[in-house]
N, C-alpha and C positions, 0 to 999 in steps of 0.2 A: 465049328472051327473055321470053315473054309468062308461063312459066312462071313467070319469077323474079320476073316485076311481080306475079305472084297471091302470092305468095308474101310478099312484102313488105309487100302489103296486108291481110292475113292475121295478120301478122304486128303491124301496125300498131293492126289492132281488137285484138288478144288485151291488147296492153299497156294500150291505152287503158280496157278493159272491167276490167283490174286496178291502173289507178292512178287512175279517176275516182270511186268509192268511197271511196278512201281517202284523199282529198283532203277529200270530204264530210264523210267520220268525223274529220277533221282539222278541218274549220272548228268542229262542234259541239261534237266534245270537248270537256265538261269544262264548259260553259259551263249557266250557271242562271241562271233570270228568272225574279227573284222581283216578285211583285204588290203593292204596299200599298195599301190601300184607307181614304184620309187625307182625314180635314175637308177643305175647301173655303179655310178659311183658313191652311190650312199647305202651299198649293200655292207660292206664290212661294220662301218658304226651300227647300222641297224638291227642287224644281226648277233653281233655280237653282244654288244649292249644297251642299247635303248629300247629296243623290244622285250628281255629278258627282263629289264628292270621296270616296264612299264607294266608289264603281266604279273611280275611278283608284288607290285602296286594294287593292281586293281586283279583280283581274284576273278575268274566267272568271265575274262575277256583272255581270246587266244589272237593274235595277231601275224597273220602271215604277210610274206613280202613277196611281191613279184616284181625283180627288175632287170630293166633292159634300157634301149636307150629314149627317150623321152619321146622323139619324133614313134617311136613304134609305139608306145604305151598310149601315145594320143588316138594312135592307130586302132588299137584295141578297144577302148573307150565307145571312140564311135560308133565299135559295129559292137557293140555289150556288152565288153569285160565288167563283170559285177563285183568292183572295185567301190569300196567306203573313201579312200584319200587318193588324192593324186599328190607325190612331193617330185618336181621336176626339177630338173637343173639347169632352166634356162624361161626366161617370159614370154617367151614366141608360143613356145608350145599349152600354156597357162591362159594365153591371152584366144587362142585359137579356141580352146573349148570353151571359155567362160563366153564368147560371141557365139560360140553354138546353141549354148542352152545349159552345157553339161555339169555344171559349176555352182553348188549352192552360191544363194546371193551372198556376200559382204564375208565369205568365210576365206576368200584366201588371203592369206599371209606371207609374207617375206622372210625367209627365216634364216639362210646361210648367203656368207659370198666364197667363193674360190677362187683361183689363179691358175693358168693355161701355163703349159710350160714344156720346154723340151727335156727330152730324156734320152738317152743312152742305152744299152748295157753294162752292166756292173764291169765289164774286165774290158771293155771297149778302149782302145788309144788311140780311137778317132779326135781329133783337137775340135770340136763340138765349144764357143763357148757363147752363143751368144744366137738368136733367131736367126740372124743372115747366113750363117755359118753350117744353115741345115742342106744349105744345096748342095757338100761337101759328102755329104752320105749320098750313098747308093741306092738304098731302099729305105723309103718311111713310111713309117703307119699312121694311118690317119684317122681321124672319123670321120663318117660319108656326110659330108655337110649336107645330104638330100633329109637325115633323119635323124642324124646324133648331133648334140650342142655345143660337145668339144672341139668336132668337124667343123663347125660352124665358127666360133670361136675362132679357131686354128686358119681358116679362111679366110676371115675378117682381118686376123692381123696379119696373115702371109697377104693380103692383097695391100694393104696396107704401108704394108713395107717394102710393095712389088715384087713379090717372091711367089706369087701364087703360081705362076704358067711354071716358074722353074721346079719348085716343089712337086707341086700337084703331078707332075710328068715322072717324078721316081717315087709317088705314093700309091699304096693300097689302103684301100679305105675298107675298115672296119665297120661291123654293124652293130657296133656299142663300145664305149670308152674302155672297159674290161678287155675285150677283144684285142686292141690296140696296144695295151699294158701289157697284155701274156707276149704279140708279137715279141716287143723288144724284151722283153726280159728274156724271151728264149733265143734270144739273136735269131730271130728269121726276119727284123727290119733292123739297120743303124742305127737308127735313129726314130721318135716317135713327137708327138704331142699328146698331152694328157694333159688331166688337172694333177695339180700341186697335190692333192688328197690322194689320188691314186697312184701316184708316184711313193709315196710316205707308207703306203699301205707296202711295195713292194720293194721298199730298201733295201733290201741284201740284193736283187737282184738289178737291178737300174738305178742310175744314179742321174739328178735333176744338176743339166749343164747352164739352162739360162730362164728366165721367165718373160712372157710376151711383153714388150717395150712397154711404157712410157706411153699411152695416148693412142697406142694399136686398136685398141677396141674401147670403143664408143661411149658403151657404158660396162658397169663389174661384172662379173659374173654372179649372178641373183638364182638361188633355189630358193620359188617359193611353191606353199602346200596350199592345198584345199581339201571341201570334203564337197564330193561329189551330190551332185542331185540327187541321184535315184536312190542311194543309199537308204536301208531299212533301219540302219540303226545311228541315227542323229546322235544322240547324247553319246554312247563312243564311244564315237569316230569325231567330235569334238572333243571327249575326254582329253583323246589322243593326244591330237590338233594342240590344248592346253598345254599337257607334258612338252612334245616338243618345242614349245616356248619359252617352256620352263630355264632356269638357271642350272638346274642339276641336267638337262640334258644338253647347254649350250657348252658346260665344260666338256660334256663327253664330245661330242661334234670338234673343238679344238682339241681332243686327243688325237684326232683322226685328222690333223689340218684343217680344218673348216673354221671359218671366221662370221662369229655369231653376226647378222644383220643389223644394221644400225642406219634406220630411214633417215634419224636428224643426217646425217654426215653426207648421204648423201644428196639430202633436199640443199645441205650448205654447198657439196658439190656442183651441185646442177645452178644454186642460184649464183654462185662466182663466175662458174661459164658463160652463163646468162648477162652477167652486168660486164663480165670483158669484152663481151661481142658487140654488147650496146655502146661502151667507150671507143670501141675499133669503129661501128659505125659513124660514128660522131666525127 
């Protein structure tokens, strides 16, 4: 009797030792998680629905986001972040790593534009209506134009409009566009600059008094993506790359304020600037 019980038992571990493995090999099978390493203001669309719909698209792929502001994600990159896509919010930071190395060839894209703009608090009666009008707050939030885009952005046209030495002197600078958004929404700044998307994200609590002029900045505000060099899983993390190009995710992007990319418009942009300089020259 006691023979048959060892034997059973025996019996019991053999199976178990050859179908707990391969239950394991079963869960992981097949399954990739891909990294994106994405502005700070493209956390809500992504999160919320481009990624949820991209995953219930493609089975066997899990895609996580890490964001912050574009200058630090460059940051990270460089010293290893083992990141599959970069989607940045500005070309400085895109253009910086593609000269390093870190940037598959021919894979980045241009894929959103924005709009920089000032902002309030929801219950603010401060008279806010227009860029000039920001030297009239007390405290503004800004982004550190040393690493964030909107900082950057926000700099370009406050110089622009020579406002920067006044501005700059009642700002705190944020170290991502997010950061800058909570400020004034919580009234701990009057007054802030963000993008038009992150502003729309927190409507009830801020409200959008002007957008950066007419010819303040240079060129639009351009989010384009790539997929990184080092990346293990090519097909994807261009999967991806595709989806985001797609039409079904350009409409979600315009739910969240973002204005799908369109090269023609801007190549017509750029070649009318072009041929009025050349008549002025003349």
């Amino acid at each position: 009797m006691k023979k048959r019980q060892i034997a059973a038992i025996l019996a019991g571990i053999m199976t178990m030792s050859l179908t707990v493995p391969a239950l394991a090999a079963n869960e992981t099978e097949g399954e990739v998680t891909l990294l994106i390493a994405a502005a700070a203001s493209l956390e809500y669309s992504m999160e919320e629905k481009l990624i949820p719909l991209f995953e219930g698209q493609n089975p066997g792929v899990k895609v996580e986001g890490s964001y912050d502001s574009s200058g630090k994600l460059q940051t990270q990159i460089e010293e290893g972040m083992e990141a599959d896509l970069f989607f940045s919010a500005a070309t400085k930071q895109m253009n910086a790593l593609t000269e390093e190395g870190y940037i598959k060839e021919d894979s980045e894209k241009k894929l959103l534009e924005n709009k920089i703009v000032a902002i309030v608090p929801k219950d603010s009666d401060l008279e806010i209506n227009s860029f000039e009008d920001l030297v009239k707050a007390d405290t503004i939030a800004l982004g550190d134009p040393a690493s964030v885009p909107a900082g950057q952005y926000a700099k370009e046209a406050l110089t622009s409009l020579d406002l920067w030495d006044a501005v700059s002197a009642k700002a705190s600078f944020g170290t991502n566009v997010t950061e800058v958004l909570n400020w004034v929404a919580e009234g701990s700044a009057d007054a802030g600059v963000v993008y038009a998307t992150d502003a729309a994200a927190r409507a009830e609590d801020v409200e959008v008094k002007a957008e950066a002029p007419e010819g303040s900045l240079e060129k639009p505000v351009i989010y384009p993506a790539a997929i990184l060099e080092r990346t293990e899983h090519s097909e994807e993390a261009e999967a991806f790359l595709t989806f985001l190009q797609s039409e079904e995710a350009g409409e979600i992007f315009e739910e969240y304020g973002f204005t799908p990319y369109k090269e023609a418009e801007e190549t017509e942009t750029e070649t009318e600037t072009n041929a009025a300089s050349e008549e002025v020259s003349e």
